[in-house]
C-alpha positions in Angstrom: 35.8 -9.2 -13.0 32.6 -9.9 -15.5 29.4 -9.7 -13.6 26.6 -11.9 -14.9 24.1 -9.5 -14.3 24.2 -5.5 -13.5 21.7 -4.0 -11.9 21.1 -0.2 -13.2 19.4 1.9 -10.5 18.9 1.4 -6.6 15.4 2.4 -6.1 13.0 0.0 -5.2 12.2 -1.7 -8.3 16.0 -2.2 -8.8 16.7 -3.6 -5.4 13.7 -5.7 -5.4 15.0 -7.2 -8.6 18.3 -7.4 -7.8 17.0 -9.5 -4.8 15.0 -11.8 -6.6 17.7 -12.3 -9.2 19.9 -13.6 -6.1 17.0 -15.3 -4.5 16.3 -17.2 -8.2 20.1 -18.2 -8.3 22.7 -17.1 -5.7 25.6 -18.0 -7.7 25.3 -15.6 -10.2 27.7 -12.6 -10.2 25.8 -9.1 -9.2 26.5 -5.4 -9.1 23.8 -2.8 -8.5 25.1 0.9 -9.8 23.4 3.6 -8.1 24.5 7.1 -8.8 23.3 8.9 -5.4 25.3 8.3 -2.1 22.3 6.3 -0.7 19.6 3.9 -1.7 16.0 4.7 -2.2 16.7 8.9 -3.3 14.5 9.6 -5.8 11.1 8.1 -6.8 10.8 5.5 -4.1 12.0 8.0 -1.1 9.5 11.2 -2.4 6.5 9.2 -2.3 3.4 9.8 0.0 4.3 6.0 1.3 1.0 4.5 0.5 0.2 0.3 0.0 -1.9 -0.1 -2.8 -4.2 -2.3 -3.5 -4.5 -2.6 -6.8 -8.2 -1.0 -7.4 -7.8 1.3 -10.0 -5.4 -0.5 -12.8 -7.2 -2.0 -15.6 -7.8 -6.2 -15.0 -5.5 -8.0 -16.9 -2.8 -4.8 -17.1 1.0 -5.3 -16.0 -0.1 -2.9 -13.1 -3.1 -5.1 -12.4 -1.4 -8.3 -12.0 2.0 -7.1 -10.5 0.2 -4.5 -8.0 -2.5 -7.5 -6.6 0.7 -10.0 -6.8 3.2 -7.7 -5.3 0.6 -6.6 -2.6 0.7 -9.9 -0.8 4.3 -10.4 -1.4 5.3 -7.2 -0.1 3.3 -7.5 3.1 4.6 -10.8 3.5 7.9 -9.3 3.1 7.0 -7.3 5.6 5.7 -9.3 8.6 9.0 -11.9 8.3 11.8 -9.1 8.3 9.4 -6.7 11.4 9.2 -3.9 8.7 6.6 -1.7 10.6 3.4 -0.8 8.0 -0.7 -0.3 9.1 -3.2 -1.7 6.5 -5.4 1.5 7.6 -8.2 1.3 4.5 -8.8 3.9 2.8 -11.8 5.7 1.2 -12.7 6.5 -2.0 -15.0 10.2 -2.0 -17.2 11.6 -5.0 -18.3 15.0 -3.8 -20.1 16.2 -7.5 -23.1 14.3 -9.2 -20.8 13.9 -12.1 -18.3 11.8 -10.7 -20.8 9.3 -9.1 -21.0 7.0 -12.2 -16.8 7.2 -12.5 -17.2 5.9 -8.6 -19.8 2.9 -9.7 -17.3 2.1 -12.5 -14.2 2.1 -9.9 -15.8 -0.3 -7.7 -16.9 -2.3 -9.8 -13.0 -2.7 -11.6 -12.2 -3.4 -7.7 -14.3 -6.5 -7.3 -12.9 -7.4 -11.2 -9.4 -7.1 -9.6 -10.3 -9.8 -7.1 -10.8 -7.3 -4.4 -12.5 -8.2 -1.5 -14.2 -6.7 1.8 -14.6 -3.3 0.6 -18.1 -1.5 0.6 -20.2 1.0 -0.9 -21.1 4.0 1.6 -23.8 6.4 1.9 -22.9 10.2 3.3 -23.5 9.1 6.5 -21.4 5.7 6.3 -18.9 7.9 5.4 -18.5 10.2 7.8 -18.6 6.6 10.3 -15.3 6.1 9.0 -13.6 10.2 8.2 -16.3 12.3 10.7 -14.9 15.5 8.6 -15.2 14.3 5.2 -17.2 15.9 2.6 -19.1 13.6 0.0 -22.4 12.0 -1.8 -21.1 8.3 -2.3 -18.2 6.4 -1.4 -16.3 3.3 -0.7 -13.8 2.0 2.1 -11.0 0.0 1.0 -9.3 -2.2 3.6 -6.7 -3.4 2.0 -5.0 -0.2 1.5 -2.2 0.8 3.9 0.9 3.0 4.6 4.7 2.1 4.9 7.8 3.6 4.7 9.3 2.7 1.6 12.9 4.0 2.4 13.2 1.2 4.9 12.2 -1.6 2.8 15.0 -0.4 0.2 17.4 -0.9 2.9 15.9 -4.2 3.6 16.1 -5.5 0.0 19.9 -4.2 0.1 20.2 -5.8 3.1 19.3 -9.3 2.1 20.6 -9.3 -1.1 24.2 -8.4 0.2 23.9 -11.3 2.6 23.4 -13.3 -1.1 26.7 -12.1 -2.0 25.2 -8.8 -4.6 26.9 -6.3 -4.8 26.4 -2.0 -5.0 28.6 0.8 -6.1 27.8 4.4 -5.1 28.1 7.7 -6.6 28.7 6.1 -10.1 26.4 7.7 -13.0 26.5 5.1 -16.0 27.7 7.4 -18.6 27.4 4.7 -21.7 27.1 0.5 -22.4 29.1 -1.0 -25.5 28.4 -4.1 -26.6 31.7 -6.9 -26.9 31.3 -10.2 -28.3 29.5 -11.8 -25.2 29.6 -9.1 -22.8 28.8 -5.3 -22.4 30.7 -2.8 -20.7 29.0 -0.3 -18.3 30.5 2.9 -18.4 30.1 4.8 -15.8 32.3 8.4 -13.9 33.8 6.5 -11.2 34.9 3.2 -13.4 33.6 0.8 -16.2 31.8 -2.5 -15.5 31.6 -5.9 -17.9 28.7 -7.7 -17.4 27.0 -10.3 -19.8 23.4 -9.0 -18.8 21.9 -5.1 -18.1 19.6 -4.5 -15.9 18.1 -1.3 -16.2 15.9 0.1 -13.4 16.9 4.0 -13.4 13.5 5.2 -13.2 14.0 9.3 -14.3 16.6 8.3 -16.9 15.6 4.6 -17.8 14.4 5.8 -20.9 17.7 6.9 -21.6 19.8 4.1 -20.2 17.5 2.2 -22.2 18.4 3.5 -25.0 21.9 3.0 -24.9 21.1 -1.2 -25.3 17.6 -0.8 -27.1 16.5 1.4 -30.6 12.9 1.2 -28.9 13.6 3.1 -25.8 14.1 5.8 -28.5 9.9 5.4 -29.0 9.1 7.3 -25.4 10.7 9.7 -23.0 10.4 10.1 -19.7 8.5 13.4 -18.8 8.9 14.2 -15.2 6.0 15.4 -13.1 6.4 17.4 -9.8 3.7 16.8 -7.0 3.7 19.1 -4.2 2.7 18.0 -0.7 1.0 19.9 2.5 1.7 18.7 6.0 -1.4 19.4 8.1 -0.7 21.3 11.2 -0.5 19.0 14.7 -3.9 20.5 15.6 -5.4 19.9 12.9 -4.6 16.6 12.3 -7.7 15.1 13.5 -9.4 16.2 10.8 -8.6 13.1 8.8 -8.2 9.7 10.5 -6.4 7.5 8.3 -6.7 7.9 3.9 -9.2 10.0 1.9 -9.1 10.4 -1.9 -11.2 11.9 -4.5 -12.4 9.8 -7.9 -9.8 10.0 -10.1 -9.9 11.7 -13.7 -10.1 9.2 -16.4 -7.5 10.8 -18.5 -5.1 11.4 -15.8 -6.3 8.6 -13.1 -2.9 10.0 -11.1 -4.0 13.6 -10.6 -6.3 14.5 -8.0 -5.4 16.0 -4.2 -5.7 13.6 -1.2 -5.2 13.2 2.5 -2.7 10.5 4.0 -1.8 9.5 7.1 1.4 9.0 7.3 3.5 5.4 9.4 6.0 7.9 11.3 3.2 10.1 12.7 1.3 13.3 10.4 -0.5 14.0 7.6 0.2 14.9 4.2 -2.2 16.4 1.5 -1.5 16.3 -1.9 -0.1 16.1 -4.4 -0.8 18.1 -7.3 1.0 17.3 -10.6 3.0 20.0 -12.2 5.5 19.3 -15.5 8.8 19.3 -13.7 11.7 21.5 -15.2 14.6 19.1 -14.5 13.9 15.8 -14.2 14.9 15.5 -10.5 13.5 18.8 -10.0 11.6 18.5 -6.1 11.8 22.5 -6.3 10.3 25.1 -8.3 13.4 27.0 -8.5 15.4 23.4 -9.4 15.7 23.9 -13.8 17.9 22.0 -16.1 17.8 23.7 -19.6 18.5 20.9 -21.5 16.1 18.2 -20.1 13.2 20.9 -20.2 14.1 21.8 -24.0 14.2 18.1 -24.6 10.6 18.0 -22.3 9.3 20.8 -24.5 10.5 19.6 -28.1 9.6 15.9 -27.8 6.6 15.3 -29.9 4.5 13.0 -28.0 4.5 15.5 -25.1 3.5 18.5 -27.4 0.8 16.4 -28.3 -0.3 15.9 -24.7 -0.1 19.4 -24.0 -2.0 20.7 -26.5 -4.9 18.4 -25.9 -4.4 18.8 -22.1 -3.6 22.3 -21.2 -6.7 22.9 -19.3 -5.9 20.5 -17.3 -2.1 21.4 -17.2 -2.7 25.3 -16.4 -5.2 24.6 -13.8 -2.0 21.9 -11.4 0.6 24.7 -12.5 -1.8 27.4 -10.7 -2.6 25.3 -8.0 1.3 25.1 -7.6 1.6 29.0 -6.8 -1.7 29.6 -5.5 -2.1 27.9 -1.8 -5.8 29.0 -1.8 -6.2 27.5 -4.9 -4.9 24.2 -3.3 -7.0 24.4 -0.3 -10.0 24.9 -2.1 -8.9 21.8 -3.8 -8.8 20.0 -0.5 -11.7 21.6 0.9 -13.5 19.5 -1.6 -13.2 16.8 0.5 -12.8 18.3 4.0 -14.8 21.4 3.8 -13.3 22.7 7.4 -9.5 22.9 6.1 -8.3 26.4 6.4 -5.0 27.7 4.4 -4.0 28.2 7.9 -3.7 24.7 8.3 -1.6 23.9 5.6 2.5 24.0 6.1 4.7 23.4 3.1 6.0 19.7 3.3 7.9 17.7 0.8 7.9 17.1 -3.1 8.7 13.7 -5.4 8.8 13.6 -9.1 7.3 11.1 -11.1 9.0 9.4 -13.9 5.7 9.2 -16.5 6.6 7.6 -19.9 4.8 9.9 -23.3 5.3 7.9 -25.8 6.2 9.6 -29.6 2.1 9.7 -30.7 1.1 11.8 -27.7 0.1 8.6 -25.0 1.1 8.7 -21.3 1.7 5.4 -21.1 -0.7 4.2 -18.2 0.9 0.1 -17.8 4.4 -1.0 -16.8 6.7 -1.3 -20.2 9.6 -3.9 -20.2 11.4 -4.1 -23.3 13.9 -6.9 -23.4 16.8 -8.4 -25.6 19.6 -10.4 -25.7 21.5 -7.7 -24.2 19.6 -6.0 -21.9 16.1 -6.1 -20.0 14.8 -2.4 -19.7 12.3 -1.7 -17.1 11.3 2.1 -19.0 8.1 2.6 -17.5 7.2 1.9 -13.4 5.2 4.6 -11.8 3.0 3.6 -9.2 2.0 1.7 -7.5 5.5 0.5 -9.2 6.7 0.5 -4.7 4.0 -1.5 -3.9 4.5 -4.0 -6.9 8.1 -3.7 -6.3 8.6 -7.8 -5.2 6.3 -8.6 -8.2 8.2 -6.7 -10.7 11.2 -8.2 -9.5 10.3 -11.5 -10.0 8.6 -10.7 -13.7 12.0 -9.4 -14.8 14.1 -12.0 -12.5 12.5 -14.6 -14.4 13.4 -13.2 -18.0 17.4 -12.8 -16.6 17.2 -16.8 -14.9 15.8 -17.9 -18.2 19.4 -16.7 -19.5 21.4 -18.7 -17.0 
């Protein structure tokens, strides 16, 4: 059989796509190829399960407009198929005189974003919404909440199967040759033709991609680790419902935080640690080759050198759990190491391009051949229904 489109990945970004490929024309032939047994086991089913809403990408970005767009579809996606989520708000904490103006700046870029509803809060406002927290200035966010993102996947799989897609497990795409009209997927368990690739494979996109695509050959994927913390039962009501600190400029995805989470608990964390295999959720987990290829690519040498500060400082927060609470205590000054158990890990799949950038928006590359989604950290989960459709509509345009 030829496929009119495959589908590379089955993580949310490739599901929702898949689904709005089906959605845009239900005739057309589809196969998703995931590699894992299960949907949703990497990126999408690691993450601290939080809604975004779209307040710290810059207006006008990919992440911007997808994030705010996929927002309002994903809740809608939501409330028809009784997917259980809790738009909870959040709040935004600057505990140091410094980061006051970085707050300002943030809130502002929120109301740019179209936001609406959220508020500026004094340290007694704040402590109206988290009694415990810890700060000088703040915000509340309402339109942040938390989900689990697992069971939307299944949703999306769900729905598009009742379309008439398709999804192979256990198969790792091993190569793609072009034919005259078609390509062939390549994979351990078999070998696909298809006259479209789809390639969502978030850890390895950049090197799916560049099996259809010379500039996929321009960025690698450099895989970050970020611990969590579960807060101990009796401690838990210490934080109500979201607390994060500003954000560093330069690495607007650092930074410790405290979630609620939909299935009961709290998570703190993450920190952001280079990974040493690039589905590495453990500190013992180390693939040779993918950290020689971490460590020799150029762009990332680059990073390093200019951010090692910054890099040394996660890595000892990694090993040191006092280090880490003193992190948290930032926010909530009465968390004890005590009160911290070890809880889960996820890595995320951050692009460096070959001059030395962390590439901050979504990047699609596209040709006649293939459309190569080689960039989608979050709030990629939350945009998930409005990346679909952006790279739906360059595969319909086809057909």
């Amino acid at each position: 059989m030829t496929y009119d489109v495959i589908v590379i990945g089955g993580g949310i970004v490739g599901l929702a796509t898949a689904l709005k490929i089906k959605q845009g024309n239900p005739t057309l032939k589809l196969l998703i190829i995931e590699k894992e047994t299960k949907v949703a086991q990497h990126q999408t089913g690691h993450n601290s399960g939080v809604i975004h809403s779209g307040l710290y990408y810059k207006p006008g970005s990919l992440k911007a407009t997808n994030c705010i767009r996929g927002y309002e579809m994903l809740l809608d996606f939501c409330r028809n198929e009784d997917i259980k989520h809790d738009l909870c708000g959040k709040i935004v904490v600057a505990t140091r005189p410094e980061q006051v103006p970085i707050l300002d700046g943030l809130f502002e870029r929120g109301k740019q974003n179209g936001l609406d509803g959220f508020k500026m809060l004094n340290p007694a406002q704040l402590k109206e919404y988290e009694p415990h927290v810890n700060g000088l200035k703040g915000f509340f966010v309402p339109q942040t909440g938390i989900i689990d993102y697992t069971e939307v996947c299944e949703k999306y799989l769900q729905k598009t199967r009742e379309l008439g897609g398709e999804i192979v497990f256990g198969q790792k795409v091993t190569g793609i040759n072009s034919q005259a009209n078609t390509s062939v997927v390549n994979t351990d368990g078999g070998a696909y033709q298809t006259r479209l690739v789809v390639n969502c494979a978030g850890l390895y996109s950049d090197k799916v991609g560049q099996m259809t695509d010379q500039r996929a050959e321009r960025l690698r994927i450099t895989p970050f680790r970020g611990e969590y913390f579960e807060i101990k039962p009796e401690k838990q009501y210490l934080v109500k419902n979201l607390i994060y600190p500003v954000p560093d400029p330069n690495f607007p995805f650092l930074g410790v935080h405290f979630t609620r989470m939909i299935h009961g608990g709290v998570e703190a964390g993450p920190n952001a640690v280079l990974a040493f295999a690039r589905e590495g959720y453990k500190k013992t987990d180390i693939n040779l080759a993918e950290l020689f290829e971490t460590l020799t690519w150029r762009g990332f040498r680059k990073v390093a050198a200019k951010y090692w500060r910054t890099g040394f400082g996660e890595m000892y927060r990694s090993f040191s759990k006092a280090a880490f609470t003193k992190a948290l205590q930032e926010l909530i000054p009465e968390i004890q190491e005590d009160d911290l158990i070890p809880g889960g890990a996820g890595v995320r799949a951050q692009a460096c391009d070959y001059d030395g950038g962390l590439l901050d928006d979504f990047a699609i590359f596209e040709n006649e051949r293939a459309v190569n989604v080689c960039n989608a950290p979050s709030p990629a989960a939350t945009s998930s229904l409005s990346i679909g459709q952006t790279v739906s509509e360059l595969v319909l345009k086809r057909f």
